[in-house]
C-alpha positions, 0 to 999 in steps of 0.5 A: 888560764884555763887552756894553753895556746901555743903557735910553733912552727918547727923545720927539722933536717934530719940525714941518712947515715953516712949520707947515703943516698938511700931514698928512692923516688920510688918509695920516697912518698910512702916514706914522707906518708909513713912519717906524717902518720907519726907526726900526726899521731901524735897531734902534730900538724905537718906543713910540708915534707920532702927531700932527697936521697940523702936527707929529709926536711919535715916542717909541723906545728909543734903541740906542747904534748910531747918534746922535740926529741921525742918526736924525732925519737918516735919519727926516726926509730919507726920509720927506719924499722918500718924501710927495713921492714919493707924492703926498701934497701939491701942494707940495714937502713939507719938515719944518721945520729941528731938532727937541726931544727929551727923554728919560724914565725907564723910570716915566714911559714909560706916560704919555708913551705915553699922552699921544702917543695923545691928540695930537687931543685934546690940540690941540683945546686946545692950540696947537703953540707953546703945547705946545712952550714947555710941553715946554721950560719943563718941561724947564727948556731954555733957548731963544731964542723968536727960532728957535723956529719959522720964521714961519707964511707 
């Protein structure tokens, strides 16, 4: 085969440490601009991008260029280097260790989409936990809810 040829459609949920609620709808924009320019640059399409104070959901088009964990890597050190460069909080901002990714098929895109657009809305209802343990149930991923999150301080 001369090419390769893939179709992989990837959620990741990714949290502020300690689940803080850090991101402000004042720079919430450039920050989701500032993360699609890393998922970009290194060839990947983002589909959608959002969430609230505490936490991020981004969903691309996965090349087979570069792992997972790398990218996360690359999105995560960079663009906490590039708050804390900014400004943006009084404290030194981190993201909270790991991530969940999930991966879904080219008919189900639409929806997840759709579902990442409405984050403000989904939360008026729904706690992170709550969503989290929703995704990894869904998923059927086993977890051991000891190192879920680190403690809320």
């Amino acid at each position: 085969m001369a090419d390769t040829y893939t179709q992989i459609h990837i959620q990741v949920i990714f949290v502020v440490k300690n689940r803080q609620c850090l991101i402000r709808k004042t720079w919430k924009d450039s920050l989701y601009k500032y993360i699609t320019g890393i998922v970009q640059n290194h060839g990947h399409k983002v589909l959608a991008i959002n969430g609230v104070g505490d936490h991020v959901h981004l969903f691309f088009g996965l090349r087979v260029t570069q792992s997972l964990s790398d990218l996360m890597r690359q999105v995560k050190g960079d663009s906490s280097e590039w708050i804390n460069k900014e400004g943006f909080t009084k404290s030194k901002f981190r993201w909270q260790p790991g991530y969940a990714a999930f991966s879904y098929s080219k008919d189900a895109v639409q929806n997840v989409i759709n579902y990442i657009k409405r984050q403000e809305e989904h939360h008026k209802k729904k706690t992170l936990l709550e969503e989290y343990l929703e995704f990894l149930d869904y998923f059927e991923v086993e977890y051991d809810e000891r190192y879920l999150f680190v403690p809320v301080l």
